[in-house]
C-alpha positions as CSV (number, residue, x, y, z in Angstrom):
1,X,27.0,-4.7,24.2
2,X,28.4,-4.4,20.7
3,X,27.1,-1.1,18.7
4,X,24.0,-1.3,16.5
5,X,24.6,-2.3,12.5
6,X,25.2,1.8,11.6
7,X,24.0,0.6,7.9
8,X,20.7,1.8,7.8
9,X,19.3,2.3,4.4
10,X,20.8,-1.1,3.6
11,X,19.0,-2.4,6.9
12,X,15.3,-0.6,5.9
13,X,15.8,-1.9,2.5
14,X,16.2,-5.5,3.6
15,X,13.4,-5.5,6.5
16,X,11.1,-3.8,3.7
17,X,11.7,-6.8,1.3
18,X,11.5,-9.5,3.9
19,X,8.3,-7.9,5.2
20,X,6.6,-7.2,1.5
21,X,7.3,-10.6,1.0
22,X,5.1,-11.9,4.1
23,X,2.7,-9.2,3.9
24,X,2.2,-10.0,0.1
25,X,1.8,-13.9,1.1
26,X,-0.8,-12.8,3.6
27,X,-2.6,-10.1,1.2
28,X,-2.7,-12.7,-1.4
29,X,-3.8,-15.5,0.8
30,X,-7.2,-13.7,1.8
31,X,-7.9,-11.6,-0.9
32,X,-6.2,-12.0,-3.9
33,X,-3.9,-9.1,-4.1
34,X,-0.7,-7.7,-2.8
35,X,0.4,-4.7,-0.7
36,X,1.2,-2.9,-4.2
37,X,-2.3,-2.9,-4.9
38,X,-4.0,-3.1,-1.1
39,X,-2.3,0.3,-1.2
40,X,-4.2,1.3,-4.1
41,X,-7.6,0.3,-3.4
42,X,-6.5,2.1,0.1
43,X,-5.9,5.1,-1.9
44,X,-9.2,5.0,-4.3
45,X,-11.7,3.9,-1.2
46,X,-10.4,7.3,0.5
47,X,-12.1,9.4,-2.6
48,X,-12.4,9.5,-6.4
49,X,-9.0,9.5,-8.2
50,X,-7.7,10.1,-11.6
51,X,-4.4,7.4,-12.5
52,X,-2.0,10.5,-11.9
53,X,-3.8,11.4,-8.5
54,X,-2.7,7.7,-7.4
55,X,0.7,7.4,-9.2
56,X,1.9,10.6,-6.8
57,X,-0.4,9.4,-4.1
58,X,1.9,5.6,-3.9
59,X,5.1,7.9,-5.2
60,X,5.0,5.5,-8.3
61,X,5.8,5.9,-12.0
62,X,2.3,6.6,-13.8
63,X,3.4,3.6,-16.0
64,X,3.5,1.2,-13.1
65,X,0.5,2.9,-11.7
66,X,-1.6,2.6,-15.0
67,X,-0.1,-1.1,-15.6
68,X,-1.7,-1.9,-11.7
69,X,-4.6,-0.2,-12.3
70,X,-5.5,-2.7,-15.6
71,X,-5.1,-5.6,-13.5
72,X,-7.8,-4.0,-10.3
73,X,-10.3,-2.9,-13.1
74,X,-9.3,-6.7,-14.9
75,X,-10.1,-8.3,-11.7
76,X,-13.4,-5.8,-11.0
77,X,-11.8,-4.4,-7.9
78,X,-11.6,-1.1,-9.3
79,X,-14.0,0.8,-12.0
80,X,-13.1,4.0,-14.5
81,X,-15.8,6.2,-15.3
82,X,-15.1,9.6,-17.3
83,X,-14.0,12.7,-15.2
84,X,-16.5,15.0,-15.2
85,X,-14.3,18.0,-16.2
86,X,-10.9,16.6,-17.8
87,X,-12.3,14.2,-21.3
88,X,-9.0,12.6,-21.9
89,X,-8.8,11.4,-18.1
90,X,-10.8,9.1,-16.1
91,X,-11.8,8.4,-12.6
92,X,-10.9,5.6,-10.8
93,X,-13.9,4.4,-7.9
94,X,-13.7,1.2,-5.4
95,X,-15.9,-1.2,-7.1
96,X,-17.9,-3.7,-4.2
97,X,-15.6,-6.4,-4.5
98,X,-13.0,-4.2,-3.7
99,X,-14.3,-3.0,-0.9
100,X,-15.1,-6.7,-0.3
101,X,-11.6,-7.5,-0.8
102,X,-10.3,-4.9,1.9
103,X,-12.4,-6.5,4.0
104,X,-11.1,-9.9,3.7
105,X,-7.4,-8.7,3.9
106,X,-8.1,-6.4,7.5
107,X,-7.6,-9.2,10.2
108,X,-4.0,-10.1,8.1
109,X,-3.3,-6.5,8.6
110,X,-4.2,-6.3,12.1
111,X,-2.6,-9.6,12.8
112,X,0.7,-8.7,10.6
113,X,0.7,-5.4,13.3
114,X,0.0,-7.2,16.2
115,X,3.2,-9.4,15.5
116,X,5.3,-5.9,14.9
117,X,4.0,-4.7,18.1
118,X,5.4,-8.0,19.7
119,X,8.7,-8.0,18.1
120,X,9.3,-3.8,18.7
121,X,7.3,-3.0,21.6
122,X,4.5,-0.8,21.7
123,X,6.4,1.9,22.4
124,X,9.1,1.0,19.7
125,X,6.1,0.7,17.0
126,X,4.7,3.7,17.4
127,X,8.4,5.5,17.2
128,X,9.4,3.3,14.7
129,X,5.8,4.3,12.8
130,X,6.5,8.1,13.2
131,X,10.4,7.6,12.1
132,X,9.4,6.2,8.8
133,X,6.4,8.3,8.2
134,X,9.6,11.0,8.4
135,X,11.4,9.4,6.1
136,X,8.2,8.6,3.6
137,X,7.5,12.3,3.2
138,X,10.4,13.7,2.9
139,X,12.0,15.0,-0.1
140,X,15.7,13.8,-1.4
């Protein structure tokens, strides 16, 4: 049995792309938005958020967070409403079509799971999970 490919950050970068790329398809398919911004509405449906609260929430750039979050208020899947203690910032809140278009999108993520779970194993999808929930918290 030859050795596994020892290459992994090169290997987690490509399956990440490959499966962004069908997981957007999906995303976009039934609701209209892709796993950039599924992970935002995620985000804001768990509580009230200012833009920076998100940005280090999705460990993005506040510029690519506030450019995101022009298009989900554009497309009235997100709403700002003043914070109540900071004038300059605002709020971000899950508007009903956003929670409208989570619901539409949560058989493709079931589904898009379902087919992990058949390619790695139950077993293997749960380790798998926990090995890059590892990786996604820790600091370089």
């Amino acid at each position: 049995m030859p050795e596994p490919d020892q290459r992994l950050f090169f290997l987690l970068q490509q399956a990440a792309h490959r499966l962004r790329v069908a997981a957007d398809r999906r995303c976009l398919a039934a609701a209209g938005i892709t796993t950039a911004q599924l992970g935002a509405l995620f985000a804001v449906r768990e509580g009230a958020l200012t833009q920076r609260d998100l940005a280090a929430r999705l460990g993005q750039r506040e510029s690519a967070v506030t450019a995101m979050v022009t298009r989900l208020v554009e497309a009235h899947l997100v709403a700002k409403q003043p914070h109540p203690r900071e004038h300059r910032a605002v709020v971000l809140r899950l508007t009903a079509a956003g929670e409208e278009a989570l619901t539409r999108v949560a058989p493709e993520i079931e589904e898009f799971n379902a087919q992990l779970r058949a390619v790695l194993g139950e077993a293997g999808f749960r380790q798998t999970a926990e090995a890059v929930g590892k990786l996604a918290r820790e600091e370089w």
